[in-house]
TILOZA-636860 format. One line per 10 residues: number of its first residue (from 1); for each residue x, y, z of N, C-alpha, C, O, CB. Coordinates in steps of 0.2 Angstrom, whole numbers. Glycine has a CB too. Layout:
BEGIN
NUM	X:Y:Z:X:Y:Z:X:Y:Z:X:Y:Z:X:Y:Z | ...
//
This chain:
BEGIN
1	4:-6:0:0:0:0:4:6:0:4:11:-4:-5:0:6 | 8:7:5:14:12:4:16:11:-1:19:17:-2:19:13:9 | 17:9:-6:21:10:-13:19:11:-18:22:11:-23:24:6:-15 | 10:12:-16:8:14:-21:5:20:-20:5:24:-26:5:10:-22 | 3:23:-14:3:29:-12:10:33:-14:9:39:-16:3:28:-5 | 16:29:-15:22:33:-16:23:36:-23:25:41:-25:30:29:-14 | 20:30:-26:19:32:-32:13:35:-36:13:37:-42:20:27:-34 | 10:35:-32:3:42:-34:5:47:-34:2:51:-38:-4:43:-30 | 10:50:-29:12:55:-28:17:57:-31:19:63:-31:12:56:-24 | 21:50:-34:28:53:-37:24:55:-44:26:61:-47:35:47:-38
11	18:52:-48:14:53:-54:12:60:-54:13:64:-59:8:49:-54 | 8:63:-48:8:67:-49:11:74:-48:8:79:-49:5:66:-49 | 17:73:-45:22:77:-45:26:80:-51:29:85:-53:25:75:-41 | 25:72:-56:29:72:-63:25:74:-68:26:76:-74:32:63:-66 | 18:75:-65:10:75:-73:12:84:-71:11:89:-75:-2:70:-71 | 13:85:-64:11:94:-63:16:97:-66:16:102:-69:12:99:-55 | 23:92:-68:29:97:-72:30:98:-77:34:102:-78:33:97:-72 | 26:91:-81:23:90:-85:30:85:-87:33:86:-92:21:95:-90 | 31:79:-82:37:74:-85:32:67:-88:36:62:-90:42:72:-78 | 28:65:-88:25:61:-89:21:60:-96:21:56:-100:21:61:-84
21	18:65:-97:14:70:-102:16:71:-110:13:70:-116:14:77:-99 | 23:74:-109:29:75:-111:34:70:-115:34:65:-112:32:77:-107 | 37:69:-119:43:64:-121:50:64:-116:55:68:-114:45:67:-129 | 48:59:-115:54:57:-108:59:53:-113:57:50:-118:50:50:-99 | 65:55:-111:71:52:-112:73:47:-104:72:48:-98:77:60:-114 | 76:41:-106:80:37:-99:85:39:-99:87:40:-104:80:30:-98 | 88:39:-93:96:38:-93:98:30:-90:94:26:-89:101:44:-88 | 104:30:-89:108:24:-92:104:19:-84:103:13:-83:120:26:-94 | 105:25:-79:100:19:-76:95:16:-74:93:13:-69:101:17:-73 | 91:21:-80:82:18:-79:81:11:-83:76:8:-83:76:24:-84
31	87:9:-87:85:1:-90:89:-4:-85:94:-3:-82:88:-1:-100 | 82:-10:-86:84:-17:-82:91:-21:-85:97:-22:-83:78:-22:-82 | 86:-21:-91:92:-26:-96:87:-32:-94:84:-33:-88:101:-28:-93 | 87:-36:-102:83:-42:-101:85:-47:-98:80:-51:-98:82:-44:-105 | 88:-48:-95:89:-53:-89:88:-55:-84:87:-60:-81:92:-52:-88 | 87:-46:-82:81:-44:-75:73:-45:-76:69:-48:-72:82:-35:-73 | 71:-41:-83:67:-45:-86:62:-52:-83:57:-54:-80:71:-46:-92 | 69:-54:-87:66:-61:-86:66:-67:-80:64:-73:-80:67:-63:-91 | 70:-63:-73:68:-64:-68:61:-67:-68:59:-72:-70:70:-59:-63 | 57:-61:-67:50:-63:-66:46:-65:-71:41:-67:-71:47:-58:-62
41	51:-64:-77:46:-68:-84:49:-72:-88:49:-71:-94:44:-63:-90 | 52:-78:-85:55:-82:-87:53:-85:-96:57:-86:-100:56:-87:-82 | 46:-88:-95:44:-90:-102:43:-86:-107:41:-89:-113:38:-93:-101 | 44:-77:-106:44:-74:-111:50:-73:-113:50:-72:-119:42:-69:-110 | 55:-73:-108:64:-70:-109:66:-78:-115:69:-79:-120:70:-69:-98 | 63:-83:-110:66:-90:-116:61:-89:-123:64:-90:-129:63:-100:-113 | 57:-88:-123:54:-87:-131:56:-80:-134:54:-79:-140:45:-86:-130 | 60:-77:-130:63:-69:-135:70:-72:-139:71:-71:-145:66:-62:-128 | 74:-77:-133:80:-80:-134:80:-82:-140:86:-81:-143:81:-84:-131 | 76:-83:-142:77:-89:-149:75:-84:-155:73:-87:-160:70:-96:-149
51	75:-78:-155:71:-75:-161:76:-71:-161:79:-69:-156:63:-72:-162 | 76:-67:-169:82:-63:-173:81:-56:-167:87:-54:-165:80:-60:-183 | 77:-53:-164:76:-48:-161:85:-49:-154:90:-46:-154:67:-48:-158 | 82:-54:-151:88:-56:-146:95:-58:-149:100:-59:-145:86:-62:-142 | 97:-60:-155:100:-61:-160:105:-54:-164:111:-54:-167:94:-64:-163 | 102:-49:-162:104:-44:-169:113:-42:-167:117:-42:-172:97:-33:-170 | 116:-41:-160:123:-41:-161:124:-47:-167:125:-44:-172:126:-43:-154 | 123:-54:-167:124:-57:-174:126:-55:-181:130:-58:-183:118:-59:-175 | 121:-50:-184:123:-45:-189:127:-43:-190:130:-42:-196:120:-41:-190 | 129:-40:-184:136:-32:-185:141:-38:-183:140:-42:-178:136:-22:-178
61	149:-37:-188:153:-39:-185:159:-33:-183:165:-35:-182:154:-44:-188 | 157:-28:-182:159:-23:-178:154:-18:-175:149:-18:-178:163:-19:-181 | 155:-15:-169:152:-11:-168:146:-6:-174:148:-2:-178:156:-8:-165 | 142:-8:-171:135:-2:-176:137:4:-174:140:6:-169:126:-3:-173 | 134:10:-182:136:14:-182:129:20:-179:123:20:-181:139:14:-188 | 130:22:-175:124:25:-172:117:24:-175:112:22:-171:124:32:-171 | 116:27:-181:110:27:-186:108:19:-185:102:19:-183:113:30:-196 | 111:14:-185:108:7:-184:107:7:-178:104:2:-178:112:1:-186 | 108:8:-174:105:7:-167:99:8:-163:97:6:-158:108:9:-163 | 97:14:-167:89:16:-168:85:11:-167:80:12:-164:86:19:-174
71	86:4:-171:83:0:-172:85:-9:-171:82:-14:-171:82:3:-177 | 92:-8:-170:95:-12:-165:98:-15:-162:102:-20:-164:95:-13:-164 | 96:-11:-155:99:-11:-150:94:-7:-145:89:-4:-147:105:-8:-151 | 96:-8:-140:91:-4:-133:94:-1:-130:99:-2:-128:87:-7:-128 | 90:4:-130:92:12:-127:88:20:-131:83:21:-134:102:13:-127 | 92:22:-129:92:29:-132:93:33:-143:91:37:-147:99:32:-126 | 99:26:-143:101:28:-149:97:29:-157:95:23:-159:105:25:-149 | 95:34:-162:102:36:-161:106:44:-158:111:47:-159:104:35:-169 | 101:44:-153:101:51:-150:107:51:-144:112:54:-142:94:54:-146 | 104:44:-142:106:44:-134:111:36:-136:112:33:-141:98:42:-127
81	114:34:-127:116:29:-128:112:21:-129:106:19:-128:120:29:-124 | 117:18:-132:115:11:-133:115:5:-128:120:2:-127:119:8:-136 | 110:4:-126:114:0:-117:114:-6:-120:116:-10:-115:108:0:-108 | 112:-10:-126:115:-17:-128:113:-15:-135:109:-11:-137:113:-25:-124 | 117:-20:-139:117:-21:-144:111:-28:-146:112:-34:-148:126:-21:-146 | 107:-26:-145:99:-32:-145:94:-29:-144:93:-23:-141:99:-37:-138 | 87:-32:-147:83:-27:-146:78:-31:-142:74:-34:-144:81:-24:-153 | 81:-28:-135:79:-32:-130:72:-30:-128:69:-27:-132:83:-32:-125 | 68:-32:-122:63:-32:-119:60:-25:-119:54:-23:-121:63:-34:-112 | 66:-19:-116:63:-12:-115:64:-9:-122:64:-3:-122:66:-8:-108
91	67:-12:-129:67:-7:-133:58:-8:-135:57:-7:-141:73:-7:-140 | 55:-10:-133:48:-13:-135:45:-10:-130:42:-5:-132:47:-23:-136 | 45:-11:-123:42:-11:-117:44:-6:-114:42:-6:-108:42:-16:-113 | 49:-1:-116:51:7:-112:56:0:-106:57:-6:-104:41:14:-107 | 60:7:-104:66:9:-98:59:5:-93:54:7:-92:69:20:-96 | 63:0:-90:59:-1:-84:60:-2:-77:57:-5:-73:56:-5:-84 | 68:2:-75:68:4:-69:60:6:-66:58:3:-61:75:10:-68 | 57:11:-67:51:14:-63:46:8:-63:44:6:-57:48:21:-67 | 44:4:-67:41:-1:-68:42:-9:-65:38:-14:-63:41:-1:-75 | 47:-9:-64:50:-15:-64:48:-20:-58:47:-26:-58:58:-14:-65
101	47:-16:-52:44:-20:-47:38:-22:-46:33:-18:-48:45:-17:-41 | 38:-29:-44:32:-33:-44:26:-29:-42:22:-27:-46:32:-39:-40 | 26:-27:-38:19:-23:-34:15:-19:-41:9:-20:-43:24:-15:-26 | 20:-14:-42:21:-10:-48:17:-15:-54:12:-12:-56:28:-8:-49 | 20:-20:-57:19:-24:-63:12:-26:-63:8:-27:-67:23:-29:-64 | 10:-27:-55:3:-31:-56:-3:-26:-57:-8:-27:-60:1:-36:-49 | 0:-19:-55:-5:-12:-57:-7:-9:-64:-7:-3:-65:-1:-6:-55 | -8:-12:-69:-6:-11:-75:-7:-4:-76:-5:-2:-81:-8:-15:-81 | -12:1:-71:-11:6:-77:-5:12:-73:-2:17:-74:-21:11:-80 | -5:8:-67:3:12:-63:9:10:-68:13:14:-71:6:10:-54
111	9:6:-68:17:3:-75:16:6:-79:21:9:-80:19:-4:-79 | 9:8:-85:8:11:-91:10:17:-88:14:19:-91:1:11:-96 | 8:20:-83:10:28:-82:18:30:-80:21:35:-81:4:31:-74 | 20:23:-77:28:24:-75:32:21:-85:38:22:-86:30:16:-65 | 28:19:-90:33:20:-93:32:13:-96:36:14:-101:40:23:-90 | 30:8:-96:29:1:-96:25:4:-105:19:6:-105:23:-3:-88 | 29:3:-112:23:2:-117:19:-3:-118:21:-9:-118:24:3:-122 | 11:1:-121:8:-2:-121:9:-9:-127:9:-5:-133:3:3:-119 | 8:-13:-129:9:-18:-132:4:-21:-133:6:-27:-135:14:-21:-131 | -4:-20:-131:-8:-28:-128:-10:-25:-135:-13:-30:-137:-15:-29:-119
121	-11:-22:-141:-17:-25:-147:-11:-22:-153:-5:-20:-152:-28:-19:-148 | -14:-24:-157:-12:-23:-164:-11:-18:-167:-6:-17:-171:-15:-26:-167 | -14:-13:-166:-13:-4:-167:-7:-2:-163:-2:0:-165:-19:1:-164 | -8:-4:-154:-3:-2:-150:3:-5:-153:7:-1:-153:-4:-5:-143 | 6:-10:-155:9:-14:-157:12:-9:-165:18:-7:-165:5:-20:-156 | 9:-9:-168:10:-7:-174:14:-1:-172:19:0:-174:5:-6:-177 | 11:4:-168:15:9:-166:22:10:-164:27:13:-165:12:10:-161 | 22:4:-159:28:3:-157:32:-1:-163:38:1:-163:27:-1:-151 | 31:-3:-165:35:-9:-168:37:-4:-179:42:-6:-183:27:-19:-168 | 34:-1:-179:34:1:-187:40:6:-188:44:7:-193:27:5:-189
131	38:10:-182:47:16:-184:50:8:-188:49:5:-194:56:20:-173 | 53:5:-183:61:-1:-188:57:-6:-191:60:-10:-193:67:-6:-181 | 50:-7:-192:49:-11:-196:44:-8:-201:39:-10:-202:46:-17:-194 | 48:-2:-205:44:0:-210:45:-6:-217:49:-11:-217:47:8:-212 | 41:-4:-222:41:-9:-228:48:-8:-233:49:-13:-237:35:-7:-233 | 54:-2:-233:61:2:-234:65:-5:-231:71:-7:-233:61:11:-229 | 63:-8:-227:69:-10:-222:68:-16:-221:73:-19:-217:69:-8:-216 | 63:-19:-224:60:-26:-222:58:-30:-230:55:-27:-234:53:-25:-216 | 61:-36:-231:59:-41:-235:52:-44:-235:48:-45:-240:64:-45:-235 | 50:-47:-229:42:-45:-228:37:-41:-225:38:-38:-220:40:-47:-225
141	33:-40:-227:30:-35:-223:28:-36:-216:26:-42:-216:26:-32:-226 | 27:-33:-210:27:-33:-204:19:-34:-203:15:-32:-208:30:-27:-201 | 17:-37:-197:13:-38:-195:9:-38:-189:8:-43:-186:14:-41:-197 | 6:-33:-188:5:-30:-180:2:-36:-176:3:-36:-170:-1:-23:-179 | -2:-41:-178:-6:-45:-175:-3:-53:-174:-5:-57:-171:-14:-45:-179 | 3:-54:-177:9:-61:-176:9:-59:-170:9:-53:-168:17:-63:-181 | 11:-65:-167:15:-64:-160:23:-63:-160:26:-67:-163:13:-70:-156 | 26:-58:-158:31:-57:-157:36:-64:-156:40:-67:-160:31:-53:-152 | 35:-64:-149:37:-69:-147:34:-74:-144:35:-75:-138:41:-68:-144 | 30:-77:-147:25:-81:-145:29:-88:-138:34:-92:-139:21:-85:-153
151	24:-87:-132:24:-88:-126:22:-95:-126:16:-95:-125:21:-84:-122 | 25:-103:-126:22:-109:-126:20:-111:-120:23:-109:-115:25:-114:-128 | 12:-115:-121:10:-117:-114:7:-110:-110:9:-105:-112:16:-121:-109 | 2:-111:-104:-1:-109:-99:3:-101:-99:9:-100:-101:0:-114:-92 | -2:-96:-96:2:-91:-95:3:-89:-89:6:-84:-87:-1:-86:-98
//
């Protein structure tokens, strides 16, 4: 209960300054990294494992040049930094230091307000996902309604 109280008030201290509202930038230690991730989401982090997204260091056999990291890697670039060269959980799901605790996760619309994107339909999704999967850049075309990383068995 106190943490969520803490967080009503940190919301609306960030909506009066208009940080919430606004286009928020993370710094280097608002991301978990998928690893942390998938502490608590194990059957999602193994079903990411296996697909080109967790994969894309693979491609480059040197360091990427900023302009490719837009799209991947996770973080900031190509403005900001790169915090891995993968296009992990939060280049999809935002920076989730603020999000990341359970209490927090089970609140969905406190995690959507702390920064958690929204991913649950096919528009949302499209949103998210079209900057780097325009038709320019891709040999198939993208599909908002496939599942990403489709999750086997029970949820």
């Amino acid at each position: 209960m106190c943490a969520h109280v803490a967080i009503c008030i940190a919301l609306g201290l960030a909506t009066a300054v208009g940080g919430v509202a606004g286009v928020a930038h993370a710094s280097r230690r608002d991301w978990t990294g998928s690893a942390a991730c998938g502490a608590c989401h194990p059957a999602e982090l193994a079903a990411w494992q296996v697909t080109a997204h967790a994969r894309t260091r693979e491609r480059f056999t040197e360091r990427p040049q900023a302009r490719c990291l837009g799209c991947h890697a996770t973080g900031e670039a190509p403005a900001g930094p790169a915090i891995a060269v993968e296009v992990g959980c939060e280049a999809c799901h935002g920076a989730g230091a603020a999000y990341a605790e359970a209490d927090v996760m089970r609140d969905r619309p406190v995690a959507l307000a702390l920064g958690l994107a929204d991913v649950s339909t096919p528009r949302a999704r499209a949103a998210v996902c079209a900057p780097c999967h325009r038709a320019v850049t891709r040999g198939a075309a993208f599909d908002p309604t496939a599942p990403v990383h489709a999750v086997a068995g029970p949820r």
